[in-house]
C-alpha positions in Angstrom: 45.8 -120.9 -14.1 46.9 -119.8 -10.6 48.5 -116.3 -12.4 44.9 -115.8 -14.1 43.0 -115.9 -11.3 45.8 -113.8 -9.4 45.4 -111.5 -12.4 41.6 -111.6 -11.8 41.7 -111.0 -8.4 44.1 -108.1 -8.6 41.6 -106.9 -10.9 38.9 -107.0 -8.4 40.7 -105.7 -5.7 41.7 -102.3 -7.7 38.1 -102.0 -8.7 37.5 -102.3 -4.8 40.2 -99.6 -4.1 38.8 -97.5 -6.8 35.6 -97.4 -5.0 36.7 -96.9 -1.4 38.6 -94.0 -2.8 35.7 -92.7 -4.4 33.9 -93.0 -1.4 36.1 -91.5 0.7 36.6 -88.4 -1.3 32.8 -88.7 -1.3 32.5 -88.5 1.9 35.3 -85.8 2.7 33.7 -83.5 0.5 30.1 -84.0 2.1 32.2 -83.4 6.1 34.5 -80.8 4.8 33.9 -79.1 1.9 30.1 -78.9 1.2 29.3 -76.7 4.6 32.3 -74.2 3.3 31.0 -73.9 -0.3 27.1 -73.6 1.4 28.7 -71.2 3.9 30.1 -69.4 0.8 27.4 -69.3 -1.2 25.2 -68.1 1.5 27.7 -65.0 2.3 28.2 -64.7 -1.6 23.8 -64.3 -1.6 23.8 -62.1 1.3 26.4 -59.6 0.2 24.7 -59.7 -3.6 21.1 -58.8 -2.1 22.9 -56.3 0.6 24.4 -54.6 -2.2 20.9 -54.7 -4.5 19.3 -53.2 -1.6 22.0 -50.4 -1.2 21.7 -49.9 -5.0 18.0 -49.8 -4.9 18.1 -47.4 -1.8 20.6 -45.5 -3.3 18.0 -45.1 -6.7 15.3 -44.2 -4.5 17.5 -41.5 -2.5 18.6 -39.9 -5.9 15.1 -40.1 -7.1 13.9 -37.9 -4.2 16.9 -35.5 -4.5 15.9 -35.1 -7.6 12.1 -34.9 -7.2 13.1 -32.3 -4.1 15.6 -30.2 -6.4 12.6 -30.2 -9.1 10.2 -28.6 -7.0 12.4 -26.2 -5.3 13.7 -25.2 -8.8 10.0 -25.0 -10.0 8.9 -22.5 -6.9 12.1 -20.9 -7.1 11.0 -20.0 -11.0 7.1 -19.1 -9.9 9.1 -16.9 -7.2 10.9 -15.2 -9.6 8.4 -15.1 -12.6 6.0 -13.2 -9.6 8.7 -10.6 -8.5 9.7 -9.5 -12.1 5.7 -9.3 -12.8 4.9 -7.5 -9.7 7.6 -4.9 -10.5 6.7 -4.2 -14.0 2.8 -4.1 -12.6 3.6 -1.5 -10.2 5.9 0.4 -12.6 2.6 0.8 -15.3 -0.2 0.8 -13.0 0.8 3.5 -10.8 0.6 5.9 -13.1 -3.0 4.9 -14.2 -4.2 4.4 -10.7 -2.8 7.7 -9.3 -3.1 9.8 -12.6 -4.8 13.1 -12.5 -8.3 12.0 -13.3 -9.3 9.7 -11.0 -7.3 11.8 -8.2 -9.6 14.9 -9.3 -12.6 12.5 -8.9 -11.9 11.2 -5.6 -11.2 14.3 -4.4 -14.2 16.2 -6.2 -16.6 13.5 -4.5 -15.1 13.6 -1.0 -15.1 17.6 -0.8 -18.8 18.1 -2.2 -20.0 15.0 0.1 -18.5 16.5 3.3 -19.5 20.2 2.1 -23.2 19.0 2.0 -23.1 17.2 5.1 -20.7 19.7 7.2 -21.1 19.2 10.8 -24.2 16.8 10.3 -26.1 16.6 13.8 -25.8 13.3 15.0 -30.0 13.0 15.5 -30.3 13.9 12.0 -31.3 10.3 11.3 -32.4 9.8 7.7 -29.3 13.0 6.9 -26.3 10.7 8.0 -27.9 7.5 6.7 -27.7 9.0 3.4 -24.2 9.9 3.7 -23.5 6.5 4.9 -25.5 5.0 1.7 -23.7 7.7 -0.8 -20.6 6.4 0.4 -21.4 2.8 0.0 -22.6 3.5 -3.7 -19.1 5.6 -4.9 -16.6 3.1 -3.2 -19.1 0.4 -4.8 -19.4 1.9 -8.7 -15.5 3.3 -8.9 -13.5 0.3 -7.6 -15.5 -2.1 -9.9 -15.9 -0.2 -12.5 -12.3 0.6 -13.3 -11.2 -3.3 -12.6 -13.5 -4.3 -15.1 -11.0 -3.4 -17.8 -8.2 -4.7 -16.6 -7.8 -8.5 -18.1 -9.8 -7.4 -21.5 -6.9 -4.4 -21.9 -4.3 -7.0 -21.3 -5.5 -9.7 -23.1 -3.6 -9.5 -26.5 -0.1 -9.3 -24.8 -0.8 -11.9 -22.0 -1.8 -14.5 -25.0 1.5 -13.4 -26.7 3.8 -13.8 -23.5 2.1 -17.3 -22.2 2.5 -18.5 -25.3 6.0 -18.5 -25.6 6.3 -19.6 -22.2 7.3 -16.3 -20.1 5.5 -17.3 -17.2 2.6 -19.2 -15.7 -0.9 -18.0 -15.3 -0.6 -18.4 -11.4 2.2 -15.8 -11.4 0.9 -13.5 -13.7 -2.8 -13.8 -11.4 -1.0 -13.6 -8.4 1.4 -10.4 -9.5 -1.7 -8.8 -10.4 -4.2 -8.6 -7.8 -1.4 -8.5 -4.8 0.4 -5.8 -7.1 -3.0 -3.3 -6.8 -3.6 -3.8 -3.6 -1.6 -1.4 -1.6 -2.4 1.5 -4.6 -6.5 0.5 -4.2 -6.4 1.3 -0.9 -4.5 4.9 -1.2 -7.7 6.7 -2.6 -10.2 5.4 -0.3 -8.1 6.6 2.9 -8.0 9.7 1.3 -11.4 10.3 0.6 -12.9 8.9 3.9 -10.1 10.7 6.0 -11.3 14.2 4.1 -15.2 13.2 4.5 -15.6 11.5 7.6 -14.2 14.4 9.7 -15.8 17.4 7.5 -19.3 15.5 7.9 -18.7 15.6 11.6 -19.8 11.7 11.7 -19.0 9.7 15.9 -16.0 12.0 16.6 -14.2 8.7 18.2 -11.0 7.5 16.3 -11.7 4.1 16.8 -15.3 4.6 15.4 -13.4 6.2 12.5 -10.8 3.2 12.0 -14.2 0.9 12.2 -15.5 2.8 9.3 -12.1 3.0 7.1 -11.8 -1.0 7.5 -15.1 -1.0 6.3 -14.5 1.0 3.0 -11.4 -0.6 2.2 -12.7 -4.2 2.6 -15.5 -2.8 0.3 -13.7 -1.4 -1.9 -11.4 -4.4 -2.0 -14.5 -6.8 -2.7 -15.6 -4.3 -5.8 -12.7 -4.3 -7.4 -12.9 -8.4 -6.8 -16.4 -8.2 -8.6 -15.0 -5.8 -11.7 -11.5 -8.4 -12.1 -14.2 -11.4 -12.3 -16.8 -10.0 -14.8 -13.7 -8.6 -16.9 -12.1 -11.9 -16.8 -15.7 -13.8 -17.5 -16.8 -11.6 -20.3 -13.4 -10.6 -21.8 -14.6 -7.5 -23.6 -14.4 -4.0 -22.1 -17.5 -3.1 -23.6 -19.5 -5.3 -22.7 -18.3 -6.0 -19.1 -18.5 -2.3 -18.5 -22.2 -2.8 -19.3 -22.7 -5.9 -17.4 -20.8 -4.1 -14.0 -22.8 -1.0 -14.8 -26.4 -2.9 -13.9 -24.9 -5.4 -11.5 -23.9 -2.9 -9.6 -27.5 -0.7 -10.1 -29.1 -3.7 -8.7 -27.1 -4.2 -5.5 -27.4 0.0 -5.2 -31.2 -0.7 -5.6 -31.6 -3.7 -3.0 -28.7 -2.3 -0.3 -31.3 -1.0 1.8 -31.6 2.6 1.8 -34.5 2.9 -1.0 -36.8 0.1 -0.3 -37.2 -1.8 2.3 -40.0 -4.2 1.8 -38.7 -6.0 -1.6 -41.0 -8.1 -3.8 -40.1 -12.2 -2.6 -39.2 -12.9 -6.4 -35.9 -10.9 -5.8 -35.3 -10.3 -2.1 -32.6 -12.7 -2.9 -30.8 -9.6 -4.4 -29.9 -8.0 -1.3 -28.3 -11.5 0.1 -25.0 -11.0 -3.0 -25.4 -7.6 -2.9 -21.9 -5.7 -1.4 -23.5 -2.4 -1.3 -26.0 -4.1 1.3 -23.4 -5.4 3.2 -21.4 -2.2 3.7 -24.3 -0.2 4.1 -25.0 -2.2 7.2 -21.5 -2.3 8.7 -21.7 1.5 8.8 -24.4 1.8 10.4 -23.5 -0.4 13.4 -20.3 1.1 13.6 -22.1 4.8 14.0 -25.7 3.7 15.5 -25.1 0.3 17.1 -28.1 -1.5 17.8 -30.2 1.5 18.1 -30.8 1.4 21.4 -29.0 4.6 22.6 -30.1 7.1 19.9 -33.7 5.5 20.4 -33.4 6.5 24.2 -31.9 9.9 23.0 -35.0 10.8 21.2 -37.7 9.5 22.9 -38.5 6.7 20.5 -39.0 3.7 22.6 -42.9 4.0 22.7 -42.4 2.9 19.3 -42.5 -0.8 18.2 -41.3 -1.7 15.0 -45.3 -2.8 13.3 -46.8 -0.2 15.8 -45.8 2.7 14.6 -48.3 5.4 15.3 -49.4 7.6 12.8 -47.6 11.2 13.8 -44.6 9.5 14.1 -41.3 11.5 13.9 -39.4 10.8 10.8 -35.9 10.3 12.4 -38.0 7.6 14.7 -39.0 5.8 11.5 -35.6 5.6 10.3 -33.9 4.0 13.5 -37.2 1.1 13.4 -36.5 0.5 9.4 -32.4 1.1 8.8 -30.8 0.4 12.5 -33.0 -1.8 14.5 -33.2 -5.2 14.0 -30.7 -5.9 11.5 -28.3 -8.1 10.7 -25.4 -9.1 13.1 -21.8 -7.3 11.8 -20.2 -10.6 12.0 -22.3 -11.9 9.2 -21.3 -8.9 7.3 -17.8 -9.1 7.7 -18.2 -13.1 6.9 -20.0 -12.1 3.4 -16.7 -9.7 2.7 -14.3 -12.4 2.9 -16.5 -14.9 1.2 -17.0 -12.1 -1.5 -13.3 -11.0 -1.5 -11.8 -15.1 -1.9 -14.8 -15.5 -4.5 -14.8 -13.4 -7.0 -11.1 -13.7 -7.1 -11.6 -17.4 -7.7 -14.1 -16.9 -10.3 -11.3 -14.7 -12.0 -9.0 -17.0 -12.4 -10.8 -20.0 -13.3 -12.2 -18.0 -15.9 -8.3 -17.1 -17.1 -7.6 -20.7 -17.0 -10.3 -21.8 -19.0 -9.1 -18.8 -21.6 -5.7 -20.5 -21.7 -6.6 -23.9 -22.1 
């Protein structure tokens, strides 16, 4: 009996070891290991996201290496698309720009224009008036008229080229009206260098540098108005036609032939470039007026009071020179002009190749 409680008892008392043991292990781990492994994990955590975040920086850096290399490469090509255009443009238009024709026409114009008006007299009024309007109408008409041609003529081999991917239509726009510009502005120098001086117009050189800014910008903005209507219309024939009475119209409403317009087209003279020019060089020659009115005895007239035995050349400075526009509006309607029908060309290329 004793032995089987004694054997009951030791039985109880291992059970109690058991769980002392278990609660000191227990408790050991919760003192001395748990903050290690938490410690561990928490390192373990922070070194996992330190490294996510370097990877993740790491994408984004090569992403925008690569988004960088992309676009260099891409204006890199454009660059290079542009220069082998501009070079092949130069090599096939300078023959057409500077071929004997056109020379022989410049030159015709220029010699017969300053052979009329040799030595003009600077009071001859309503004389050097229509010099200055003859020369706004040739460097309006020739410039515009010959652009007119250009994107119709190349239209079959452009549509072949873009559409085996040679280039882009920016760099073939861009190698084109950058390519003509120094050869467009060859002739005009010429011709207003040969008439300026034969007409005897202000003998001043910076009058005559006023006056060849003014016909290269003009010519400049009718070459801008032949490329658009070429590029709109997209058939020589027809945009020949269209430039032909565009261009009669701003001739008709520039000033020189009527001045009081009917209201239902005033509006003309506003988008006209032959209006504009034709007003530049007259302030570059006359001014405001007021010293060739004082030179002949003109200031007893008033623009509405003119008396009846009026001089002509008196007439002339009231109507064409006094009173007009200010130059800087002028100039302002060239570059709007210049940017815009440049604009208008290429759209109207775009919507061609889409």
């Amino acid at each position: 009996m004793n032995a089987g409680v004694c054997h009951m008892e030791n039985g109880t008392n291992e059970c109690k070891e058991k769980n002392n043991v278990k609660q000191v292990l227990v408790s050991s781990y919760n003192s001395l290991l748990a903050p290690r492994v938490k410690a561990a994990c928490t390192d373990s955590t922070s070194y996992c996201s330190s490294n996510s975040h370097h990877t993740n920086s790491l994408d984004i850096s090569s992403s925008r290496r690569s988004s960088k290399m992309s676009c260099e490469s891409k204006i890199s090509a454009w660059f290079n698309q542009y220069s082998i255009l501009i070079q092949r443009g130069i090599k096939e238009r300078r023959h057409e720009t500077f071929n004997s024709l056109r020379v022989f026409q410049v030159l015709a114009a220029c010699l017969l224009a300053g052979s009329m008006w040799w030595h003009s007299d600077f009071r001859d009024i309503q004389d050097r008036l229509g010099l200055l309007f003859v020369m706004s109408i040739f460097w309006g008409v020739f410039p515009s008229f010959n652009a007119v041609f250009a994107f119709p003529q190349e239209r079959a081999i452009f549509n072949k080229e873009r559409s085996s991917g040679m280039y882009t239509l920016s760099s073939y726009f861009m190698a084109r009206i950058t390519g003509e510009l120094p050869m467009e502005l060859i002739l005009p120098t010429v011709f207003l260098t040969i008439t300026y001086w034969m007409a005897g117009l202000k003998p001043d050189l910076w009058a005559f540098f006023q006056t060849l800014m003014v016909m290269l910008g003009y010519a400049l903005v009718s070459q801008g108005l032949g490329l658009s209507l070429g590029a709109l219309i997209m058939d020589a024939k027809k945009a020949s036609t269209v430039v032909t009475v565009t261009m009669l119209a701003f001739v008709l409403t520039g000033g020189f032939y009527v001045h009081k317009l009917p209201s239902c087209i005033s509006w003309i003279k506003y988008i006209s470039t032959t209006f504009y020019c034709y007003r530049l060089l007259i302030d570059v020659q006359y001014g405001d007026g007021e010293a060739i009115t004082s030179f002949l005895g003109c200031s007893r007239y008033h623009q509405g009071h003119a008396i009846s035995d009026q001089p002509i050349s008196c007439r002339f400075i009231e109507e064409d020179i006094v009173g007009q526009i200010h130059p800087t509006v002028s100039v302002g309607a060239f570059l709007i002009m210049f940017v815009g029908y440049r604009l208008i060309a290429y759209l109207a290329m775009r919507r061609m190749t889409s």
